[in-house]
Each structure stands twice: as C-alpha cells, then as structure tokens.
MISEKE-27482 format. One record per residue (C-alpha): x, y, z. Coordinates in steps of 0.25 Angstrom, whole numbers, padded with zeros to 4 digits, always signed. Layout:
N
XYZ ...
This chain:
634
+0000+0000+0000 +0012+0010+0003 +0018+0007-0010 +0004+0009-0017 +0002+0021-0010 +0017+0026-0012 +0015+0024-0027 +0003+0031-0028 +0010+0043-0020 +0020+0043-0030 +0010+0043-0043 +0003+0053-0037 +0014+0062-0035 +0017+0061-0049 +0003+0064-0053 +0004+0076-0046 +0017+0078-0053 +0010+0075-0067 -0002+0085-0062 +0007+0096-0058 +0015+0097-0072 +0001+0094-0081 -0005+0106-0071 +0009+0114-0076 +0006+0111-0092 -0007+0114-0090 -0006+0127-0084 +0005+0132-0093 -0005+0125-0105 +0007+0122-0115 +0001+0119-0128 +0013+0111-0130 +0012+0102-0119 -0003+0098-0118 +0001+0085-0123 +0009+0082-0111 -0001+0088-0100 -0011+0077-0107 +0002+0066-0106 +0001+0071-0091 -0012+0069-0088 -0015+0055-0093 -0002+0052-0086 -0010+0058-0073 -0022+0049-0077 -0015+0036-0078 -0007+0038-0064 -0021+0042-0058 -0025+0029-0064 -0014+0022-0056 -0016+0027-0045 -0030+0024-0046 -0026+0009-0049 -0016+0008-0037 -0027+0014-0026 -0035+0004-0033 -0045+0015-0037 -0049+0024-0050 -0044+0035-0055 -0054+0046-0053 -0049+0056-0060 -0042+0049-0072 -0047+0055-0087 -0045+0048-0099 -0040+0059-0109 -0036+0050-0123 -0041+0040-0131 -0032+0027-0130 -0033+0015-0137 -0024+0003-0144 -0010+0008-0144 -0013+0021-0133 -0003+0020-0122 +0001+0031-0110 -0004+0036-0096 -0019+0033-0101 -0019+0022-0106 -0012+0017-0092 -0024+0025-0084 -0035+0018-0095 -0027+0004-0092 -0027+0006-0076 -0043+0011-0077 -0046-0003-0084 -0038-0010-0075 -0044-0007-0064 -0060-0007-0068 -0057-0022-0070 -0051-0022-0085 -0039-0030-0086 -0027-0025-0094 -0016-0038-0091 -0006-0029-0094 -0009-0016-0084 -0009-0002-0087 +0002-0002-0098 -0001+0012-0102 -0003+0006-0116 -0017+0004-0124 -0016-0011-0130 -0025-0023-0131 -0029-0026-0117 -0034-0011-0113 -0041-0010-0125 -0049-0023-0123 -0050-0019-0106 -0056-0005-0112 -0066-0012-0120 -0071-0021-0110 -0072-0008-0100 -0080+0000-0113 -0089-0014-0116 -0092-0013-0100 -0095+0001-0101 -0103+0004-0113 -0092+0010-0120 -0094+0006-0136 -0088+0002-0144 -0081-0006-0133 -0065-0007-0141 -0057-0003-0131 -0053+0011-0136 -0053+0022-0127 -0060+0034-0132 -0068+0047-0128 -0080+0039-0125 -0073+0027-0117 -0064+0038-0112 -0075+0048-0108 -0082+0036-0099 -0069+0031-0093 -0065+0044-0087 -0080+0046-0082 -0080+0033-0075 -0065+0035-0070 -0072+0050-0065 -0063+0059-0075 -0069+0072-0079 -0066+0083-0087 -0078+0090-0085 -0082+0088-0068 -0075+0082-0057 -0076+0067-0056 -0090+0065-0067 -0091+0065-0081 -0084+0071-0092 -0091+0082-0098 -0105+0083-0087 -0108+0094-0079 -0106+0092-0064 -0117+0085-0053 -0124+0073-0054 -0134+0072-0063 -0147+0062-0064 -0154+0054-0075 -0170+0057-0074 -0182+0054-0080 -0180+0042-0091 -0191+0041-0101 -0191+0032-0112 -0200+0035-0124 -0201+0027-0139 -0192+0029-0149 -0195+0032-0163 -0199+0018-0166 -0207+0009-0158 -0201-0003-0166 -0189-0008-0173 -0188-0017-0184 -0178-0030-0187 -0166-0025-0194 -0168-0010-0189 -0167+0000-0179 -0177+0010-0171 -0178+0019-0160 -0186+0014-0150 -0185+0021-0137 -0180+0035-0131 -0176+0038-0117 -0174+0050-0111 -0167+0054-0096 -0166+0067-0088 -0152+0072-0085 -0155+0081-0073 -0142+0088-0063 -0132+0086-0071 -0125+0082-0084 -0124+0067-0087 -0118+0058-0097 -0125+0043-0102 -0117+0033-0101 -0124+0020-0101 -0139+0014-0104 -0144-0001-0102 -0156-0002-0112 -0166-0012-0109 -0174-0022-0119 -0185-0028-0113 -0191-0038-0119 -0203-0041-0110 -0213-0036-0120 -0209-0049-0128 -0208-0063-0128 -0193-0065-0131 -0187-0078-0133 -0173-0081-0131 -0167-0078-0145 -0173-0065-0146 -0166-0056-0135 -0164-0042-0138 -0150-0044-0142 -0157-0054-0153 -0167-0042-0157 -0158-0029-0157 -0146-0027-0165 -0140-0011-0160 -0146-0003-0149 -0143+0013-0152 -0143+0024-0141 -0143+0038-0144 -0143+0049-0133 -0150+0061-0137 -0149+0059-0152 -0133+0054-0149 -0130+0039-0154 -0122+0036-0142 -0123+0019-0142 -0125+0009-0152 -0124-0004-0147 -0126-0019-0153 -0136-0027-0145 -0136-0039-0153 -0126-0048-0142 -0134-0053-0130 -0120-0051-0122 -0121-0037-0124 -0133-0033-0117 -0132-0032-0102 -0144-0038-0096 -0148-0048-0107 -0155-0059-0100 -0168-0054-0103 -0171-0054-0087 -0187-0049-0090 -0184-0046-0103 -0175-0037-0101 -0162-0035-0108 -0152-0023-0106 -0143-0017-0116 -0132-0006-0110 -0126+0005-0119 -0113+0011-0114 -0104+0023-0118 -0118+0033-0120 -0108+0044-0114 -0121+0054-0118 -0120+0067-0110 -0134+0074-0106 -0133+0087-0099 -0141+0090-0086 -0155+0093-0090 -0157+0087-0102 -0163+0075-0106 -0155+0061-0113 -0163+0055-0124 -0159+0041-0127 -0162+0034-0141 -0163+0020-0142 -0163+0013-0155 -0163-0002-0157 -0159-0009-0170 -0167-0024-0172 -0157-0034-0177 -0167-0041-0187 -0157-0053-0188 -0164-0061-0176 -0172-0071-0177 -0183-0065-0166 -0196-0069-0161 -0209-0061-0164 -0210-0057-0150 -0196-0051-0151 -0203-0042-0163 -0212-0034-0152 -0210-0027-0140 -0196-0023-0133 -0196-0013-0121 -0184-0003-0120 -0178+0003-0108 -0167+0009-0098 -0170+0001-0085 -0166+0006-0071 -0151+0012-0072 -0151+0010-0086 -0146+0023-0091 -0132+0026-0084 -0125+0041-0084 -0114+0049-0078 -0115+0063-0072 -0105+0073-0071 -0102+0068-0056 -0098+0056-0061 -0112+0048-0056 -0119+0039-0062 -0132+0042-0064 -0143+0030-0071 -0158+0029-0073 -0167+0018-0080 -0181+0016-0080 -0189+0002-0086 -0201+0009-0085 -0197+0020-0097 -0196+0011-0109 -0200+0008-0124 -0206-0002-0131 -0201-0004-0146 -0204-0016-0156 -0195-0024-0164 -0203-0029-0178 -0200-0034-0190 -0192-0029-0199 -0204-0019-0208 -0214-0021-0199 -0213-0006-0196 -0217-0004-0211 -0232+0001-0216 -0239-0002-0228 -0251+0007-0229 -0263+0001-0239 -0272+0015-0244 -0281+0018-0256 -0276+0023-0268 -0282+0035-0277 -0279+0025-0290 -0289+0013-0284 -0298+0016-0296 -0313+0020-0294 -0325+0009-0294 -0328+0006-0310 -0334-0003-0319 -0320-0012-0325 -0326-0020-0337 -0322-0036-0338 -0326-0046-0350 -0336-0056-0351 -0328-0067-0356 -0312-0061-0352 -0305-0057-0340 -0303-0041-0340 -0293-0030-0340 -0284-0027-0328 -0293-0017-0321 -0286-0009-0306 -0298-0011-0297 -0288-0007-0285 -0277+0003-0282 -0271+0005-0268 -0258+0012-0259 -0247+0005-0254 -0240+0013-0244 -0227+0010-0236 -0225+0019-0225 -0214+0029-0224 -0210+0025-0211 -0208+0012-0213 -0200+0004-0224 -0202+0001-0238 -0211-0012-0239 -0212-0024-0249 -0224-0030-0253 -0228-0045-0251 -0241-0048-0253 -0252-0038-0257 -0267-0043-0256 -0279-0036-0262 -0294-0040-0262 -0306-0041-0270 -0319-0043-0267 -0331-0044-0276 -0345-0043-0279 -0351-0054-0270 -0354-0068-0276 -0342-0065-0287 -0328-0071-0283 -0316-0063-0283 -0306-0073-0290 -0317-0075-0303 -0318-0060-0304 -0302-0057-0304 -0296-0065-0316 -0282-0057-0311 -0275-0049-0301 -0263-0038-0300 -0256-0027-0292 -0249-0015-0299 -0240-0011-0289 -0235+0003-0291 -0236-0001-0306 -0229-0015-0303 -0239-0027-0305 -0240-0040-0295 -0250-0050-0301 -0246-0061-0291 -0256-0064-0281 -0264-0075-0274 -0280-0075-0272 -0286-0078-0261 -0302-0077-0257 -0310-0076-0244 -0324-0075-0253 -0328-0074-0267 -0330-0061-0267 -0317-0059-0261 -0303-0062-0263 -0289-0058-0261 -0276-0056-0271 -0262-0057-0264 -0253-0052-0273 -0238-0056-0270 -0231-0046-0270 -0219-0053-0264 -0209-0041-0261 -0208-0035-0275 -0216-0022-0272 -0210-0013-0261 -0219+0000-0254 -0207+0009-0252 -0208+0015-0239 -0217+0030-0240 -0222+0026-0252 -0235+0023-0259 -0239+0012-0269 -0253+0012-0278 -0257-0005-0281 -0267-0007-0290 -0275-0018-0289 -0278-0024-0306 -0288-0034-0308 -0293-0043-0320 -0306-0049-0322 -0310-0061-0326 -0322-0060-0336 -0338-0059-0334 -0340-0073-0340 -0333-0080-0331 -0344-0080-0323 -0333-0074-0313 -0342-0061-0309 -0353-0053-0316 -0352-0039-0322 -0355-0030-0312 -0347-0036-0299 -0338-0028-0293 -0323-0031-0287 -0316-0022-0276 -0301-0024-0272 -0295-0021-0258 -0282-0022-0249 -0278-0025-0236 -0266-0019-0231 -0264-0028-0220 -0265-0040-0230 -0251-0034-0236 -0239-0041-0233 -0225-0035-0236 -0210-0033-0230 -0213-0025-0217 -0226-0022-0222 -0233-0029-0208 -0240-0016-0204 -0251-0011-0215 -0257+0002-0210 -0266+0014-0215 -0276+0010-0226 -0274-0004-0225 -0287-0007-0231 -0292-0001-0246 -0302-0004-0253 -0302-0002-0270 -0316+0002-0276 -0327-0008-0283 -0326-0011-0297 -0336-0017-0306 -0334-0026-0316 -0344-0025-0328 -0342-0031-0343 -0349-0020-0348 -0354-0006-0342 -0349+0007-0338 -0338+0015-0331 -0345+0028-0325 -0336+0040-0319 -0341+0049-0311 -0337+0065-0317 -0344+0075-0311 -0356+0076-0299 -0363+0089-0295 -0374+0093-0285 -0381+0106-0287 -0392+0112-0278 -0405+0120-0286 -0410+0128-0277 -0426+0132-0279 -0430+0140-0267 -0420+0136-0255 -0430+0129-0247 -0436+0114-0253 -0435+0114-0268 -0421+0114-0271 -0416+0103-0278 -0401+0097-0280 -0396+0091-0293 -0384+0081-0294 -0375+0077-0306 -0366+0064-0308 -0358+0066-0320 -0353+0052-0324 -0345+0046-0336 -0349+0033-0343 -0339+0023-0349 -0344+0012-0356 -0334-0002-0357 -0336-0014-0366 -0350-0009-0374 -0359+0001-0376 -0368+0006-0364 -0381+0012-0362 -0387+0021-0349 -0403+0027-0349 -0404+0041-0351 -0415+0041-0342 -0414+0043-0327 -0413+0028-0323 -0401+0027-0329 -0393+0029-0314 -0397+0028-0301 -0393+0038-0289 -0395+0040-0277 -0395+0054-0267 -0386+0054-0253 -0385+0061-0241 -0370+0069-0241 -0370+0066-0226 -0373+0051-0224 -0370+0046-0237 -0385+0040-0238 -0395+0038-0248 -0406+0049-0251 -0419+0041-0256 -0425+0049-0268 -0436+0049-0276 -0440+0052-0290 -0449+0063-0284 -0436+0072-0278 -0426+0068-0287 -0423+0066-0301 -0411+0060-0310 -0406+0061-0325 -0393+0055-0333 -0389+0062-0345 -0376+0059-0354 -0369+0065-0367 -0369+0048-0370 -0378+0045-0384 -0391+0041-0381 -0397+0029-0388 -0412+0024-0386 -0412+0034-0374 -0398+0028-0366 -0386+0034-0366 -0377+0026-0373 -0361+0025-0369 -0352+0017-0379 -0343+0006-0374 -0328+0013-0371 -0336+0028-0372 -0340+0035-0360 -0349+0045-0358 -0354+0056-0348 -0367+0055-0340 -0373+0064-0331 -0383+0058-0319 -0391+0070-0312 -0401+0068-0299 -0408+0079-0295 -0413+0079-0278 -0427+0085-0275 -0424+0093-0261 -0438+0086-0255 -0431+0074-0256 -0418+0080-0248 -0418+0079-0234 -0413+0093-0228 -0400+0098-0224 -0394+0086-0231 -0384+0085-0241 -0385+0076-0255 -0379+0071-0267 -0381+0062-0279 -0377+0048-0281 -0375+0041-0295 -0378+0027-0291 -0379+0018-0304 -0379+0020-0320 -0387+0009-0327 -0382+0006-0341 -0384-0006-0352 -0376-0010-0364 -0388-0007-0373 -0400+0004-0374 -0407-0004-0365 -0411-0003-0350 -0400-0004-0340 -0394-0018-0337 -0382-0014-0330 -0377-0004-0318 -0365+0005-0314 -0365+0007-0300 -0358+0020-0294 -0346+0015-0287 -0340+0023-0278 -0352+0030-0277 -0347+0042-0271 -0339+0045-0287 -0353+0046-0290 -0361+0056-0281 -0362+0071-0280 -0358+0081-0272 -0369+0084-0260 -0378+0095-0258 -0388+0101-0248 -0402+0104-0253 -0412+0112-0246 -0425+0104-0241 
C-alpha cells in the first residue's frame, strides 16, 4: 500500500508539473506551440487514468479529445486502454499506448454493450462523446454532459399517437407510431430507448416471432435519423422470449439533445421482411410501446433520467404485400343509352356495346393488375342468358380479352368471367373505360323473341387482382336496358318544352307540353298513325314522381311529322330517319293546385305496313323523355 501510495505521489506530482507548463502555454497562447499543449493534455489524461487504475477507481475527469483507431498509439490510447480495462474488457497485452487488434475488438464489445452502431471498434466523435460522458468529462458543466445546460432535468408527460400509416405491408416500410416526451428544468441528451413489440393482439406460433416478421426498425428524433438498426436476429433483441407476448428491441447511440422546455418527437418506422413464411394471424395486429424506463437520458449534472409507459401505445398492421391498394368500380359517361339493337332472324348479329364502366386504382395505393373481371347479364324472365348471347368480349382501354368462363345461377341470369390473367395493369391515380361488347344469336333459334331485353352489371367486390383485395366507392354499377327487336325503331329524344297559356289567372289556364323525337327505321320500311293514338303518355307530379290520372275531358294530345304520309300514317323508310313531334295539352281543372307537372312520352306504336300498330317502343329511360315541370294556377 506505501508503495502504491508513493507511486501515486510521484505521478501526481508530475501532473502538477505537466498542469503547470500547459497552464504557462496557454496563458502566453503560442500559436506555434498549441500542438504541444494538446500533446500535454492527453499525456495528463492518461496518468489521471493511471491513477484512477492503481486507486482502483475512475478517472473522473479524463476527456477524450482524438479519434483513435488501428494503427493510433500515445498517452490516449494508454488512457482509452486503461478505461476498457477496468470496465471488465480485456486487453491480454495491457495499456501499451498502441491501437491494434485487441483494443479494437475490447471497443466493440464496450460500443455493442452500449448502443454504439456500428459496433467496429473505431473510436469516434459519437463513441468519443459517450465515453467522456459516462467517464464525467465536460467541456461544457462540471461533471454532466458535454454540451447541456447545467441542473438536473426530467422527462415528463410521454404520449404516444399513430403514425402516418396504420399498416405496413411485406417487402416494405411505414410509420407506425409517434412518441413525444417533455423536457422540463434542464437540457438533456437521449441516449437510449427499448421498444416493445407486443404480440398479445395475435396468436403467434413459434416460427413467426418479430424477429421473423420485421427486417429494419428506424428511429428519427424530431425529423433526425438518429438509429437504424436490423431486427431480423432473434439474438439481438433484448428480451425475446415472448414472456406475455412481449419482446424488447433497444436502440443505443441516440445521442439527440432536446433543450429544456421543448418537446422530443420520436419517429418509429418499421420495414416488413416479406421473405417469411408467416401465419395469418401474424398478418394482423402488433401493439407498439416504451414500457416502464424505457426511454433512458442524461442531463447536464451527469444523472440519469428515464421514463416508460405501457399504457401510451400504438397498434399497426402488418398485410400482405398490395393489400393496402383500391380499385374503385364507378359508372361511365360512354355506357350507351337504353336503344333498340336489331338482330337477324336466322344469324347471330353484329357486335353491339351494351356496357361501358371505370376502373380506378387509387393514387394512394399502387398500381394493380388484373385477374379476373366478372360481369352479368340478366334478361327478360322466361328467356335464358346463355341462348340470347351467342358471344362475349371486354375492350379494355382499347385492348380486347375474349377469354371467359360462363356460369348461371338462373336463366335469366348468368355471369362472364373474363380472365384476364395479369395482362392489363390499372396504373396507380389512373382511370380506365371497359366496355362490355356482345353478340346475339338470332331470333329463329327459338333462343328469345323480339322485344326481350338484356341489362349488364358489375360487381367490384367479384374483381380479383395483384393487391386489389380491397374494392371501394362504386363497387356496384349497373348499364341501362336494351331491346333486341329484328325490325323496328330507334327513337332519340331532341327537344322538350312546357309552356303556360295564361287565360284569366284564376281556373282557365292551360299548359302545353312538347316532345321533339327523331325516328330511325332498321331493316325495313315502318309506318306510325297520324292520329292521336299513335303514342301513349302520361302527366307526373314534379315533387313525387307519381302519375296524374287524365281524362280526355282535360286533356288532349296530337303527333305531327315532316315523314311522307301514306294512306294516312307517316311512313319512315328502312335506314332513314325522320323528325316527329308529340304535343299534350293539361286542362287546369284537371291539375291539382299548387303543384308542379310535366309530360311523359311513354310508347310509340308502329307497323311494318299502313296498317294498325303490331308493334311497340317503350321510352326507356323515361326520364330522356319527359319535360320540364311547370306550375298551373287551379
């Protein structure tokens, strides 16, 4: 023990020495001689570390001033050497004063210890900086942290909120969860924060551990990158035996400074491996938080200061890869109007676009390929779908599928499943226009008769493609009727009007209401009465939509044409059309007061010779055919 003591007597006394003559260049502040000042002051460091080692204590006031690795040798070297020894890293060959292989690998098992990434063994500003913390150097206040304001400060107050995702998908990354802490009294740096996965929300089995579902855990510090760390190694994690479903991952080397006052806001984003082979249940649920401690800094005193709290967490989900993506299903301004298409008697027909519809993938998600693409068709009951439709296809953004299997769950009802098989992709933000195309088989088939109708429809939910799994918005639409006549007419509706005749204000005013219409005969020559019963029509209430009985005692109708009339019909030539007018005039006694009407062309009778009417167009929609509403006074 004397000799111990004597020893340290006489290294003191040099120090004082070495302290005097660095205390002399400094006061005199030689340029020239700075470099030895600095030489004199690690020299001061290493015998204080010495000291520190013979006493069988620390040295509390060494600081580390270089960067030293392979190769480095000199006073702090010996100081970095002695400090490693004696926090239990072995150097076989002591405090040489030189930088080789065995310091470097003691200084990477102290960094891996300590959160220090990457954990190589090169001694740094950051392994530097945390050294000379936890050794109690300063440059800024006695005995705390480099850097801080003085006092001891205290963590306060930690929230947690969602991140900007709720989910992550397989093979990529998301911010899942936000935590923010209160720095109060004084300045303070992060050093350290355990993150908890708890998988007690799910069922997991024992090949589908965290470490088996995440690939790289990020942590920002108020928008600062300041960890990134692989969490793919079941070794790495600190707790990871899943004691009630809880496994702990710590972060080291934060080294992020928040100043008294302020609030930290830490960013957690997780990356999904996608390579795993993982259950469904591991696809779900995962509850993230800093539990009890969790989050560890140091103050300017040098104290430690920690909080946690389970009960501030985050849930997240972890899908599959797309299934974050959206296909939206919604009408289309090309799905044509309801209309006469004309098929043969003995052949099938043309290729007539009974449906057109949007495709939409949305800009938020990814772009999505199609697999299969069903659409129905339902027809006039007691017909069956698969006599009437001697062919199907999809025109696609101009591109044709035509493969497709037919299934039916009625006559009257049936379903094409075109497969599409990936070779049609919805870019992401953008729309698409598929029109359905069918062909008829003919009349004679005894498949149908003329005047059944067919209506196509799709389901979005029925859509299957790569990531589309979620279909919202319109997922439903509907295209309009059509009617399937060998012969007969096309009518399109051109101009309506509704004009008030006012008499003497009070019970005999009347309204007048035209339907302007043009008349296109297909495949022959047809014929429509010039007379009144040529069309029938009907009055409606504005408000409710609903019928208004009439009677030939308050109302009165007429048709007129610039057709040829022939033995007193209007004739319109096969492939020609012609321009028809349909007036209804509306008796105000047969009005109810205060209410508003309008006139509704409901049928157009017609033969194929100057005969009476065999045959019938129905208005279809109907509201292309009606006019405007008016209020007459009673």
């Amino acid at each position: 023990m004397v000799a111990t003591t004597n020893a340290i007597a006489k290294i003191a006394a040099v120090v004082a020495g070495l302290g005097l003559v660095a205390m002399s260049f400094a006061s005199f502040a030689v340029p020239a001689k700075a470099a030895t000042a600095d030489e004199l002051q690690a020299q001061i460091n290493a015998l204080l570390a010495q000291i520190a080692a013979m006493n069988g204590g620390s040295s509390a006031s060494a600081t580390f001033t270089m960067d030293l690795t392979l190769g480095s040798s000199g006073a702090e070297v010996t100081a970095l050497q002695n400090w490693l020894i004696k926090g239990g890293y072995a150097i076989p060959a002591g405090a040489t004063g030189y930088f080789g292989a065995q310091t470097q690998s003691a200084l990477a098992a102290w960094q891996k210890a300590n959160g220090v990434t990457p954990a190589a063994g090169y001694f740094g500003p950051v392994t530097r900086a945390k050294v000379n913390g936890m050794a109690g150097g300063s440059t800024g206040s006695t005995g705390g942290t480099s850097g801080l304001s003085g006092g001891e400060a205290s963590l306060e107050d930690l929230q947690a909120t969602d991140g900007e995702d709720d989910e992550v998908e397989l093979g990529g990354s998301a911010s899942v969860a936000e935590f923010e802490v209160d720095v109060e009294d004084a300045d303070i740096e992060l050093q350290r924060l355990d993150l908890t996965f708890d998988s007690t929300a799910v069922a997991v089995d024992d090949d589908d551990e965290p470490w088996n579902v995440f690939g790289e855990v990020t942590i920002s510090i108020d928008g600062k990158e300041v960890a990134s760390e692989d969490v793919s190694e079941e070794d790495d994690w600190l707790d990871n035996d899943g004691t009630n479903g809880e496994y702990v991952f710590r972060f080291g080397g934060l080294d992020s400074v928040v100043e008294e006052g302020e609030t930290a806001l830490i960013e957690v984003t997780v990356e999904a491996d996608g390579g795993a082979d993982l259950g469904t249940n591991d696809l779900a649920v995962w509850e993230l938080y800093i539990d009890t401690d969790g989050l560890r800094g140091t103050d300017g005193e040098g104290i430690e200061q920690y909080i946690g709290d389970s009960t501030e967490n985050v849930t997240f989900d972890v899908v599959e890869e797309g299934a974050d993506d959206e296909l939206d299903v919604n009408a289309s301004a090309e799905d044509p109007d309801a209309t006469v298409l004309q098929v043969e008697d003995d052949s099938r027909s043309d290729w007539y676009t009974v449906f057109a519809f949007e495709l939409e993938a949305d800009e938020d998600g990814g772009d999505i390929e199609i697999d299969t693409l069903p659409v129905d068709f339902t027809v006039s009951a007691g017909e069956t779908v698969s006599d009437m439709l001697n062919d199907v296809k999809l025109v696609i953004d101009g591109e044709e599928f035509d493969d497709f299997d037919f299934t039916s769950a009625a006559d009257t009802f049936g379903s094409t499943t075109f497969d599409i098989d990936g070779d049609f992709t919805v870019e992401s933000g953008e729309s698409v226009t598929v029109e359905v195309m069918v062909e008829f088989t003919g009349e004679q088939s005894a498949a149908y008769e003329a005047g059944d109708t067919v209506t196509a429809s799709v389901v979005g939910a029925n859509i299957e493609g790569d990531g589309a799994d979620s279909v919202v918005g319109n997922g439903n639409v509907t295209g309009n009727t059509h009617t399937l006549q060998v012969s007969g007419i096309n009518v399109t509706p051109v101009d309506d009007s509704a004009i008030i005749s006012v008499v003497d204000g009070v019970d005999n005013d009347y309204a007048t209401f035209e339907i302007e219409v043009e008349v296109e005969a297909f495949d022959e020559d047809i014929f429509i009465d010039d007379a009144s019963n040529s069309f029938t029509f009907q009055f409606e209430n504005a408000g409710t939509g609903a019928a208004f009985a009439t009677t030939s005692a308050t109302t009165s109708q007429s048709v007129s044409s610039n057709a040829t009339i022939q033995s007193g019909f209007y004739r319109v030539d096969a492939g020609e059309t012609e321009t028809f007018t349909f007036t209804f005039t509306l008796d105000p006694q047969a009005a109810a007061e205060g209410v508003q009407y309008r006139a509704q062309l409901l049928t157009i009778l017609f033969n194929d010779t100057a005969a009476a009417a065999d045959a019938t167009w129905t208005a279809n929609p109907e509201n292309d055919y009606q006019t405007n509403a008016v209020l007459i006074a009673d």
